[in-house]
C-alpha positions as CSV (number, residue, x, y, z in Angstrom):
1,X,0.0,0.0,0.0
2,X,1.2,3.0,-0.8
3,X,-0.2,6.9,0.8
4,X,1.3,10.3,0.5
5,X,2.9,11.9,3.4
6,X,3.3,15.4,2.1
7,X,3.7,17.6,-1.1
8,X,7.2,19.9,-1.2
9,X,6.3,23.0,-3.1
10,X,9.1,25.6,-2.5
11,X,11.5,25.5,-5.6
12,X,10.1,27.9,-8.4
13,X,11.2,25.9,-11.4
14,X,12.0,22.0,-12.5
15,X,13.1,19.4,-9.5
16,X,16.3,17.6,-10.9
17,X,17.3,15.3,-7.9
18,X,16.6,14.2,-4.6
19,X,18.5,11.8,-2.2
20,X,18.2,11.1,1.3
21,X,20.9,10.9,4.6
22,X,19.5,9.4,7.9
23,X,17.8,12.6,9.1
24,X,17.9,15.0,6.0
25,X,16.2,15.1,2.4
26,X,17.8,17.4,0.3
27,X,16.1,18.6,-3.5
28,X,18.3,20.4,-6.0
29,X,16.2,22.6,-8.9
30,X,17.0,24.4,-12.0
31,X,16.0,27.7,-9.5
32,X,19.5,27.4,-8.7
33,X,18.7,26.4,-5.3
34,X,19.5,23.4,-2.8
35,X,16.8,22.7,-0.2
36,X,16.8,20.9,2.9
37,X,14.2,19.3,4.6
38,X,13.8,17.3,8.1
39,X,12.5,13.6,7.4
40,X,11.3,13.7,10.9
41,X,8.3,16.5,9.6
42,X,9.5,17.3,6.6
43,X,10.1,20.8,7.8
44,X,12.6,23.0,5.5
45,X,15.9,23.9,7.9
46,X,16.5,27.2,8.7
47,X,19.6,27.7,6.3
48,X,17.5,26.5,3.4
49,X,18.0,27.1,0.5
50,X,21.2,27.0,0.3
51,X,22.2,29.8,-2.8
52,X,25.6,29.2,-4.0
53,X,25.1,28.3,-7.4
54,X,24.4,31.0,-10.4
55,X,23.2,28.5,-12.9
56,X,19.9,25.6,-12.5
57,X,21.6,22.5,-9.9
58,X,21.3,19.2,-11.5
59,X,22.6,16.9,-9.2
60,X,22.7,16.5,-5.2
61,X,24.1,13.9,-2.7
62,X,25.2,13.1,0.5
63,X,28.4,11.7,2.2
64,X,28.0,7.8,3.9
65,X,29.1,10.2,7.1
66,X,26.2,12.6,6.7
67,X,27.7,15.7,7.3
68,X,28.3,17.0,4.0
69,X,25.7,17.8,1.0
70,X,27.2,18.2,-2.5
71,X,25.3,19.6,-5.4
72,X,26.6,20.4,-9.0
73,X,25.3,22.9,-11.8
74,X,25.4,24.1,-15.1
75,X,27.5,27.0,-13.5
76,X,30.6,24.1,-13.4
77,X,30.9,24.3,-10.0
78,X,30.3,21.1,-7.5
79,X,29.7,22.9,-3.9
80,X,30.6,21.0,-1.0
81,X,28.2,21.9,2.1
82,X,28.3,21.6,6.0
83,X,24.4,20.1,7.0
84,X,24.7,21.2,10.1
85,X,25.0,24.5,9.0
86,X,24.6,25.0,5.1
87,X,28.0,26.6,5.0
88,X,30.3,25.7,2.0
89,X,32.7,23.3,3.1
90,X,34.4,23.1,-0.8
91,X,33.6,24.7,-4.2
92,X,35.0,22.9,-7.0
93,X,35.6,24.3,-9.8
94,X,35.1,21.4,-13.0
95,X,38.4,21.6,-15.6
96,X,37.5,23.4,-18.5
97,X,34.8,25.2,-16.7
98,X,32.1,22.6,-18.2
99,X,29.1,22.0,-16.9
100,X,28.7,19.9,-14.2
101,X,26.0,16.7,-14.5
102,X,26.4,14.6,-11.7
103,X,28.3,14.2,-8.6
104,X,29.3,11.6,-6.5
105,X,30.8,10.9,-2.6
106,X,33.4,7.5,-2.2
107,X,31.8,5.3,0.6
108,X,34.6,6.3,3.2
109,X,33.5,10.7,2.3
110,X,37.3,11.0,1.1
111,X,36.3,12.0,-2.4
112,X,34.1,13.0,-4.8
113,X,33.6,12.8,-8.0
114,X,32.2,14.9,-10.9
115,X,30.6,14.5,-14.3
116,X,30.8,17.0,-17.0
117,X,28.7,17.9,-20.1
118,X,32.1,17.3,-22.2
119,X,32.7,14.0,-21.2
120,X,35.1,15.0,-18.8
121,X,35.8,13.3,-15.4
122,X,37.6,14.6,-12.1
123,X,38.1,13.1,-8.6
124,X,38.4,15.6,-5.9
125,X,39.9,15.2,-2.7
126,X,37.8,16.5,0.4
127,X,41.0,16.2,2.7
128,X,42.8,18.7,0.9
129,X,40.1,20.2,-1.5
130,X,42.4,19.7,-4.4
131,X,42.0,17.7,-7.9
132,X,42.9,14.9,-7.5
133,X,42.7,13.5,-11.3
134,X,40.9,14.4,-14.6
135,X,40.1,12.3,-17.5
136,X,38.0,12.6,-20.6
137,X,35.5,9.8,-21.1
138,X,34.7,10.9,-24.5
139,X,32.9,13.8,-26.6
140,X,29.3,12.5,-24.6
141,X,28.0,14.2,-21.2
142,X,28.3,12.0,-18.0
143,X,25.2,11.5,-16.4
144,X,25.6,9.0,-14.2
145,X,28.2,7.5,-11.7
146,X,27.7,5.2,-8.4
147,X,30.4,4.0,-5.8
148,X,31.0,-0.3,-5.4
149,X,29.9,-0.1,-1.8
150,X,33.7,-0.8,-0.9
151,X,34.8,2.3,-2.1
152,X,37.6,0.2,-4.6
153,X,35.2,0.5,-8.0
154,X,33.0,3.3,-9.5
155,X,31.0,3.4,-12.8
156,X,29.7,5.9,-14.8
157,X,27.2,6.6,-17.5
158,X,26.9,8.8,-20.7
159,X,24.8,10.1,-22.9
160,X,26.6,8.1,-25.5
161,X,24.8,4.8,-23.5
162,X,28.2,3.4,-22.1
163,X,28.8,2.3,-18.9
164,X,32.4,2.6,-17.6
165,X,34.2,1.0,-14.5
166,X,36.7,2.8,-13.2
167,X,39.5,2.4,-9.9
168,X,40.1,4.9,-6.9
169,X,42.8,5.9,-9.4
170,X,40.6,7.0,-11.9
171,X,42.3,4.1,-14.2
172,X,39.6,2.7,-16.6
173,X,38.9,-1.1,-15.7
174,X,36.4,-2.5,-18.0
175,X,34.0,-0.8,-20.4
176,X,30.6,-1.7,-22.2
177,X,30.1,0.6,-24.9
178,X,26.4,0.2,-26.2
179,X,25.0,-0.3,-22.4
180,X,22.0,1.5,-23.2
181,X,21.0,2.1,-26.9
182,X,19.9,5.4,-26.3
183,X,21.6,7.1,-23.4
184,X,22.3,5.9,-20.0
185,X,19.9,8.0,-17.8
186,X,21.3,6.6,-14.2
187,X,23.1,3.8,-12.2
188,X,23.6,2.6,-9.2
189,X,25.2,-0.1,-6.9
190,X,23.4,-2.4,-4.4
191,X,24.7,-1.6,-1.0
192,X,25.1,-5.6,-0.1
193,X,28.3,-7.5,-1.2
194,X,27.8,-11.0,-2.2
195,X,30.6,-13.8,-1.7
196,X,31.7,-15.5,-4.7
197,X,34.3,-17.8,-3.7
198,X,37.4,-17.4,-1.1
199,X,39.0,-15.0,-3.7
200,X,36.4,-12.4,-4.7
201,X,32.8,-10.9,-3.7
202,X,29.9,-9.7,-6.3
203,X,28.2,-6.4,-6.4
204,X,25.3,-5.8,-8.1
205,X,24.8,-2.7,-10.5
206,X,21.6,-1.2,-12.1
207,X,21.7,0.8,-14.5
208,X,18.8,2.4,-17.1
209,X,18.2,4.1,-20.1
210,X,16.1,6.1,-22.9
211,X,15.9,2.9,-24.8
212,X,13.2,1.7,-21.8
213,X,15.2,-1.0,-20.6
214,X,16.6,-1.4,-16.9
215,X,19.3,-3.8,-16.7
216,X,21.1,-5.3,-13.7
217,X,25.1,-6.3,-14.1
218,X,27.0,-8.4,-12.1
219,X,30.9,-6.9,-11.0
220,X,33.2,-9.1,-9.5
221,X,36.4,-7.9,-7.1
222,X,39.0,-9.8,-6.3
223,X,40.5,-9.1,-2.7
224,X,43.8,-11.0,-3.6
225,X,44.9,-8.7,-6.3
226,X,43.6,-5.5,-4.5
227,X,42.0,-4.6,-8.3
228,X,38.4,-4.6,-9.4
229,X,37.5,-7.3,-11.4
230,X,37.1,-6.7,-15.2
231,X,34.0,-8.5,-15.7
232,X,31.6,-6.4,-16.7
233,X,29.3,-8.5,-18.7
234,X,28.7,-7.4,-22.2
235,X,32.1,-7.4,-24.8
236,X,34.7,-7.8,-23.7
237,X,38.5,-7.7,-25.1
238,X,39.4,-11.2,-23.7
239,X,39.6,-12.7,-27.2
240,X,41.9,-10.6,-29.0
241,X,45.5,-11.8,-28.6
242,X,46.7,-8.4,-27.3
243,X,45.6,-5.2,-26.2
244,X,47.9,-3.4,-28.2
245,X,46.2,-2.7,-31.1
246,X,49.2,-2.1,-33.0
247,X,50.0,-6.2,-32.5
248,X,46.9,-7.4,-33.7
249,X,46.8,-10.3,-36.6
250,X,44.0,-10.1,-38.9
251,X,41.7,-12.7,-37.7
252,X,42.3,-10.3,-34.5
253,X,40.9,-7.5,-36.4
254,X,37.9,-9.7,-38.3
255,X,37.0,-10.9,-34.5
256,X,36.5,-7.1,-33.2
257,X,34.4,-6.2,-36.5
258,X,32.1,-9.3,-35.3
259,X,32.4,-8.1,-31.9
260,X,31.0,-4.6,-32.9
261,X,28.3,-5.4,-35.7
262,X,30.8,-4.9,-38.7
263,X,30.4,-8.5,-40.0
264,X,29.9,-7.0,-43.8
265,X,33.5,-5.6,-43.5
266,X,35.6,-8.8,-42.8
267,X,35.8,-10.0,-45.8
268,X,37.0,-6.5,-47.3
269,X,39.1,-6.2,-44.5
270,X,41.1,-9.7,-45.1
271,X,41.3,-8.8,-48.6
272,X,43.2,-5.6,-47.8
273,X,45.4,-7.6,-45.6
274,X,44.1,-5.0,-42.5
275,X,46.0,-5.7,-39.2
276,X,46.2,-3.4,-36.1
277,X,48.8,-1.3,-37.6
278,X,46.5,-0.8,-40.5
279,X,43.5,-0.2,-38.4
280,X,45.3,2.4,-36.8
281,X,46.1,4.8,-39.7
282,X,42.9,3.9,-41.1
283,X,40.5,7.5,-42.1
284,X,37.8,8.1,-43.9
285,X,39.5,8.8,-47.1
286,X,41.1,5.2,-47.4
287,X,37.9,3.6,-46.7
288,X,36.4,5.1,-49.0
289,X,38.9,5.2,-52.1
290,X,41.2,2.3,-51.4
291,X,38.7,0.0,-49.5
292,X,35.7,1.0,-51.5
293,X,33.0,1.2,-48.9
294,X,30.4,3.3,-50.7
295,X,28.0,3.5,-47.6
296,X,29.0,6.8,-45.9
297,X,27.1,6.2,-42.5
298,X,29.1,3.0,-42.5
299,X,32.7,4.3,-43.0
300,X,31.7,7.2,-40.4
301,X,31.1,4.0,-37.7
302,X,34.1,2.7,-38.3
303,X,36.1,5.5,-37.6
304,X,34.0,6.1,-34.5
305,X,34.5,2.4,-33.6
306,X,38.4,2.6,-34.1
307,X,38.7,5.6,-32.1
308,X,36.4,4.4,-29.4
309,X,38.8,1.5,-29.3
310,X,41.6,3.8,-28.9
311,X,40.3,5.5,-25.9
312,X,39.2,2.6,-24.0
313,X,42.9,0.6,-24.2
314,X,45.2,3.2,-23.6
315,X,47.8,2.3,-21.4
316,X,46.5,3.6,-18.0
317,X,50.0,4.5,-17.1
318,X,50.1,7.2,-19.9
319,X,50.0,10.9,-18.3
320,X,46.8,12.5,-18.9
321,X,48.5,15.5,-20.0
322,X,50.5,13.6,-22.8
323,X,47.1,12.8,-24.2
324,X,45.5,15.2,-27.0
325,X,42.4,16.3,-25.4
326,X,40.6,16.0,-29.0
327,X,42.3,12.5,-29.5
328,X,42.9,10.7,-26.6
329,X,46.2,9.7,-28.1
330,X,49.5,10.2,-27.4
331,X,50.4,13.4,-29.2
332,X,53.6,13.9,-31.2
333,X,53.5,17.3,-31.9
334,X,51.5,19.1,-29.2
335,X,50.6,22.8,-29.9
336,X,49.5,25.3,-27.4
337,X,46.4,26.8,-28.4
338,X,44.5,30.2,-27.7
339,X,42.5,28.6,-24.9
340,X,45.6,27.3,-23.1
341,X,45.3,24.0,-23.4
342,X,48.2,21.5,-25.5
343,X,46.7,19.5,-28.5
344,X,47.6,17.4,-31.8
345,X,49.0,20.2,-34.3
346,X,46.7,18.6,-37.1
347,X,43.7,17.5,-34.7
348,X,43.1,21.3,-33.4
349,X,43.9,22.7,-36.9
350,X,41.1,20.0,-38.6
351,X,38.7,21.1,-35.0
352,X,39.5,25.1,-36.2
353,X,38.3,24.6,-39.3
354,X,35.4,22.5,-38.5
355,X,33.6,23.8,-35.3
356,X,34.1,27.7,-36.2
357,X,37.2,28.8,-34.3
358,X,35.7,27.2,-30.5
359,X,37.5,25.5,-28.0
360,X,36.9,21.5,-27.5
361,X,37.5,22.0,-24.0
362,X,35.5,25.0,-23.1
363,X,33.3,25.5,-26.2
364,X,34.2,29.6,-25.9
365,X,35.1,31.2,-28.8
366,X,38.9,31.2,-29.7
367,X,40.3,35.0,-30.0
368,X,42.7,33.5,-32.4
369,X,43.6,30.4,-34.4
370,X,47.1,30.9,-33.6
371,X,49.0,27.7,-32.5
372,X,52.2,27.7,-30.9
373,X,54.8,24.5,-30.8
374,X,55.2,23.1,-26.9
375,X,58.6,21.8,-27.4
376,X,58.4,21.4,-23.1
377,X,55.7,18.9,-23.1
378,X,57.1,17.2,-26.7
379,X,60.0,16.9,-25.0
380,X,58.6,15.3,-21.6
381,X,57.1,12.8,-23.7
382,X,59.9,11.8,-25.4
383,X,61.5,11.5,-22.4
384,X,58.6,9.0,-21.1
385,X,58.6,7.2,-24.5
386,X,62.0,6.7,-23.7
387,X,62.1,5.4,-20.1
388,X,59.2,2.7,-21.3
């Protein structure tokens, strides 16, 4: 049986989120206020609402500890608050100034991390109130992410429909890339642990999407190797020979077309001789004149394929920073570009002259299309090439 207790009617505009602590509700709106309510009466606190965003909040959560409230906007800020007082504990400002989706505390209220519209990840640390890391995900907006209830695994989910599993590191683990046809919409881990055998446990993760579907995935950890388990069910990379993709035979390459519907491409594929090597400097052009695909919507999902591939087995001990933020590969001849940030000469020239002078990381207009060589950070990466 189900009754109504009460009806909250104080924000002025669209509820986004709610969550619960043990003795507080908290509501976040596109008013650009955070409200906080009693769940003994439901009564709104006397530091309610809390007014620290400029821009409509989308997400809110508590820490496991209860004593701090965060809540993120389209302002790209996540504010940290104090619920015994509504003060700001933290305000976080997202990199690249995007705005901020979703938010999310670690189990033990160390650290939080934040979503952005870009497809941009960072993990902050409470302790310090620093960054701790930043990644992009990919071009997609993260709207979801949920903490394994040991605080050793987190997942996120994009508008793309992936799902990603991640470490305390921020080092990808396992990925499933068409999770949700349409768009993941949220996720979330059971709180219990299940045993699997004297070497691991189970958590359980739903997760749903625009495509009307709610599915529930099984993650295994294994305590011995103090790593999460990649076992996310869906594909997985287990039957290629190697994760370099530079290594891989051809029957490797005809396995990952199967893998990711391209089964009307391994014969042209074999016939071309394509290895990993090829599949790497494979573009739109080639496929097109040398491999005689005719089907434009098919050559473009190729290219998306390969460099989703890309992104998901990059070494995860590759600095972020040596990473072209358009990319995510290793750049050879980074340029510093009017909005400050280092990219691929020929990626931010080709984004220039496509996306009308703005910046990929903060969509602002460029003041110039000026690039200037970084021979420092070219340098540093030779230098980490080298030590490999």
């Amino acid at each position: 049986m189900v009754s109504l207790i009460c009806t909250l009617q104080d924000h002025r505009d669209d509820v986004n989120w709610c969550a619960f602590s043990a003795s507080l509700l908290a509501t976040c709106s596109t008013d650009k206020t955070v409200r906080v309510y009693s769940v003994r009466d439901f009564s709104e606190l006397p530091f309610s609402p809390l007014t620290g965003h400029g821009y409509g909040v989308h997400c809110c959560c508590f820490s496991a500890c209860g004593r701090y409230l965060a809540s993120c906007s389209t302002d790209a800020t996540t504010v940290v608050w104090h619920t015994d007082s509504g003060d700001i504990a933290a305000a976080f400002e997202h990199p690249g100034r995007s705005p901020v989706r979703v938010c999310a505390f670690s189990p033990d209220s160390a650290h939080l991390v934040s979503g952005g519209s870009d497809g941009t990840l960072a993990l902050w640390d409470l302790r310090t109130k620093t960054l701790r890391r930043t990644c992009v995900v990919n071009e997609a907006t993260v709207v979801a992410c949920s903490f394994s209830p040991c605080g050793q695994a987190f997942v996120t989910g994009s508008s793309y429909g992936d799902l990603r599993l991640w470490d305390p590191e921020m080092n990808q683990q396992q990925a499933v890339k068409n999770a949700h046809d349409l768009g993941v919409t949220c996720c979330h881990f059971a709180p219990q642990m299940q045993s699997a055998d004297g070497d691991s446990v189970l958590f359980r993760l739903s997760s749903c999407g625009q495509d009307s579907l709610l599915k529930i995935w099984i993650i295994s950890h294994h305590a011995e190797a103090g790593n999460e388990g990649k076992s996310l069910p869906g594909r997985r990379l287990a039957g290629h020979r190697s994760l370099l993709m530079g290594d891989w035979s051809e029957d490797d390459v005809s396995a990952w077309l199967h893998e990711e519907g391209l089964e009307a491409l391994v014969d042209t594929f074999k016939a071309n001789n394509i290895d990993g090597a090829e599949l790497l400097s494979l573009s739109k052009e080639m496929l097109a004149m040398e491999l005689n695909i005719e089907s434009a919507g098919l050559r473009n999902k190729v290219i998306r394929k390969v460099t989703e591939l890309k992104m998901e087995l990059i070494g995860t001990g590759v600095p972020d920073e040596f990473l072209c933020p358009i990319t995510r590969e290793i750049m050879k001849d980074p340029v510093l570009a009017a909005d400050g940030y280092s990219y691929e000469r020929e990626a931010i020239e080709d984004w220039i002259k496509a996306k009308n002078r703005s910046s990929p990381m903060t969509n602002l207009p460029l003041p110039t299309t000026t690039v200037t060589p970084n021979r420092t950070l070219k340098m540093a990466i030779s230098r980490w090439k080298a030590s490999q």
